[in-house]
VMD Tcl script that draws the C-alpha trace (Angstrom):
set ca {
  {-150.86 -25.44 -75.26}
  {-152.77 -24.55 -72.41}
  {-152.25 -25.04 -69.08}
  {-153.34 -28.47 -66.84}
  {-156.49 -27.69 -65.21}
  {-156.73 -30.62 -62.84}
  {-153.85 -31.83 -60.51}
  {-153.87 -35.92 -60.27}
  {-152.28 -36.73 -57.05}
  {-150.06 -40.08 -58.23}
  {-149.21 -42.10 -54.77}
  {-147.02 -44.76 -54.67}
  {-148.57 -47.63 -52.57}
  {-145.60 -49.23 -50.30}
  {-143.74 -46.49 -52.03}
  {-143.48 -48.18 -55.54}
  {-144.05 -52.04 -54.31}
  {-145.31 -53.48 -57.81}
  {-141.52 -52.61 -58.95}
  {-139.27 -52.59 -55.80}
  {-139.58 -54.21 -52.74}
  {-142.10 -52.62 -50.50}
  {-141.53 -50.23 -47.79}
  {-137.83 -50.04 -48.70}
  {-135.80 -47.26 -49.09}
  {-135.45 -48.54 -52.67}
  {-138.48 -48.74 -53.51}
  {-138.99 -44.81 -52.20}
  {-136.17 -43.99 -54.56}
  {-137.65 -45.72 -57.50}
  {-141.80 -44.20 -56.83}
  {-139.16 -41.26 -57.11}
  {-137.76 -41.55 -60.05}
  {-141.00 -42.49 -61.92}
  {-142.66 -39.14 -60.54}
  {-145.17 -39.78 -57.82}
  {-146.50 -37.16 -55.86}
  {-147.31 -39.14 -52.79}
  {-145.08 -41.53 -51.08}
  {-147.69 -43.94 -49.05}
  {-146.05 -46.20 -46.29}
  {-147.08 -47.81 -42.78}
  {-145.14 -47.51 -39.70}
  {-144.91 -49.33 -36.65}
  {-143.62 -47.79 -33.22}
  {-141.33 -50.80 -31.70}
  {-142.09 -51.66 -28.10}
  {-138.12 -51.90 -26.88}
  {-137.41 -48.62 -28.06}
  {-140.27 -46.41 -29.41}
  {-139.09 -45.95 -32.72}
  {-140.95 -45.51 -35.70}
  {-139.94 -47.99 -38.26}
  {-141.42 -48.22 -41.65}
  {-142.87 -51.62 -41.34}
  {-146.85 -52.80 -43.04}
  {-147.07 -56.15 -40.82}
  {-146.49 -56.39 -37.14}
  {-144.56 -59.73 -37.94}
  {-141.84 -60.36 -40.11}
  {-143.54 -61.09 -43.26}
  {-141.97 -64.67 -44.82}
  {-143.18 -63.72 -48.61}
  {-140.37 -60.67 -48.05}
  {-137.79 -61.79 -45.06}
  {-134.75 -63.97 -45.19}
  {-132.57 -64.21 -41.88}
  {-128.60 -63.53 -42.38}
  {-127.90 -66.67 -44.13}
  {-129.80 -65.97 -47.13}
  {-133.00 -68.48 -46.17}
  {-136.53 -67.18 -45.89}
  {-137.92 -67.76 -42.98}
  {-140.24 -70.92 -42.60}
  {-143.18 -68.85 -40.50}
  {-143.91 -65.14 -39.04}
  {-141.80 -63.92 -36.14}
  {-144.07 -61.19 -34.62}
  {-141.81 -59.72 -32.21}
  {-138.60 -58.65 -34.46}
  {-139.19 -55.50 -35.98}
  {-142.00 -54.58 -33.94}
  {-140.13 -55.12 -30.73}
  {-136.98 -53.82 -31.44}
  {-136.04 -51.29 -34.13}
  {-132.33 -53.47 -34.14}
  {-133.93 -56.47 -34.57}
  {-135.74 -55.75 -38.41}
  {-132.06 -54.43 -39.63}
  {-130.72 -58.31 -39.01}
  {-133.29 -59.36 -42.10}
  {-133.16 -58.68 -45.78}
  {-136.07 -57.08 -46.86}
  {-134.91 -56.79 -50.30}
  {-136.86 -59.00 -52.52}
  {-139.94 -61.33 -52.24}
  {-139.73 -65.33 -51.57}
  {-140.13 -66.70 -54.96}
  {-142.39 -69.71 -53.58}
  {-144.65 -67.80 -51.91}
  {-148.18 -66.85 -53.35}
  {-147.25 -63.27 -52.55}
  {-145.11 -62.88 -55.54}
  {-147.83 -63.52 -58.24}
  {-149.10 -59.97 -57.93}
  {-145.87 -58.29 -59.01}
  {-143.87 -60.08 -61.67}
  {-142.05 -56.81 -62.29}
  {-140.39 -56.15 -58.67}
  {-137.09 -55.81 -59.44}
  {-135.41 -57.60 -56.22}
  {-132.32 -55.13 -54.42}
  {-130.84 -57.45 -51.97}
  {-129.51 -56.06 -49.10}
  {-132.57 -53.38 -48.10}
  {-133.48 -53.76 -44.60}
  {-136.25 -52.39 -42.61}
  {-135.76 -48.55 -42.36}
  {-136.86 -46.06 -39.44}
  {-139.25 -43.26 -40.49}
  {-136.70 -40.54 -39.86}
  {-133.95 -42.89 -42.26}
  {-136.94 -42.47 -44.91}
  {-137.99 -39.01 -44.51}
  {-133.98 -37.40 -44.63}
  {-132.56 -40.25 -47.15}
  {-133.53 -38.85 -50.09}
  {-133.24 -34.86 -51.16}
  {-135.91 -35.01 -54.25}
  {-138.95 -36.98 -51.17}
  {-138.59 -33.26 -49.53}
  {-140.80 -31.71 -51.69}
  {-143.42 -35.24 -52.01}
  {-146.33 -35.99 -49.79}
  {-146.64 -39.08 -47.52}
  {-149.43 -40.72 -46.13}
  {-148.51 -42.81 -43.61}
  {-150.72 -45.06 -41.83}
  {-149.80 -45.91 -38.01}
  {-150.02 -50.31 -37.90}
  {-149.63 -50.45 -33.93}
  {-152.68 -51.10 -32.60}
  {-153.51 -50.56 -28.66}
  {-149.62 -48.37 -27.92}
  {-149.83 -45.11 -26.99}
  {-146.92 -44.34 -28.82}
  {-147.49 -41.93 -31.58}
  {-144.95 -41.49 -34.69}
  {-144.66 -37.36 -34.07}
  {-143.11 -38.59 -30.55}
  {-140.09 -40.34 -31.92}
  {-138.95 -38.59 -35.16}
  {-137.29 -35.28 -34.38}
  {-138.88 -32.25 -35.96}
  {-137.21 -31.03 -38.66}
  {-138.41 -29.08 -41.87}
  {-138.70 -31.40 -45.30}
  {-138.64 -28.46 -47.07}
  {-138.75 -24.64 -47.92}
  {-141.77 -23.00 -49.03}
  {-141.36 -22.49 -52.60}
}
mol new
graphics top color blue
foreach p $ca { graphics top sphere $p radius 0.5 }
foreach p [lrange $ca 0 end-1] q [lrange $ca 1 end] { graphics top cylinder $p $q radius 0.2 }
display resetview
């Protein structure tokens, strides 16, 4: 058989949001497990204290956010995980809002209750097989100065081969 001639670079939008909840570290592990090559994901530098948290909205988004009680919450809150890295780990991030519109896209998210927002360094050391993936990460903070290469401490993802 001969060998592939072409490389297909397979990205995982929101890491693998179609089957896990987006932006999650669950649904990195699962874009894992199926094989991407890319890992895409959007991060947000929080105004408190400049950390880079992997976050797509600038609000908390109700379609994917219920508060510690279990209830979704009834409208955006655009200050939580934006403003303080803390703040997004109070909310459960781990499956989407059954009533909302949102959900019609991807019957086939499997919900993981429990996932909270994660920093980009919790998403780029959490798991062993991303070292060797791409990323593409898009920067959502529009107007701070802030820059995601300024809060994640440099280390190596992996060897050269």
């Amino acid at each position: 058989m001969p060998a592939c001639r072409y490389w297909c670079d397979l990205q995982g939008h929101r890491a693998a949001r179609g089957l896990a909840p987006e932006n999650t570290l669950a649904a990195f592990e699962r874009a894992l497990e199926i094989g991407v090559s890319t890992l895409e994901l959007d991060v947000a530098i929080t105004t408190a204290d400049s950390v880079a948290v992997v976050s797509h909205d600038p609000a908390l988004f109700r379609a994917i956010a219920r508060d510690a009680q279990g209830g979704w919450l009834r409208r955006a809150r655009p200050a939580d995980p934006v403003a303080d890295a803390g703040a997004g780990q109070a909310y459960d991030v781990g499956r989407l809002n059954p009533a909302h519109a949102y959900r019609r896209p991807f019957p086939e998210q499997a919900p993981r209750d429990g996932q909270r927002i994660p920093t980009l360094a919790s998403d780029l050391y959490a798991n062993e097989g991303a070292r060797r993936r791409g990323r593409a990460v898009q920067h959502r903070n529009q107007g701070l100065a802030n820059r995601p290469d300024d809060t994640v401490t440099a280390r190596p993802l992996s060897r050269c081969c």
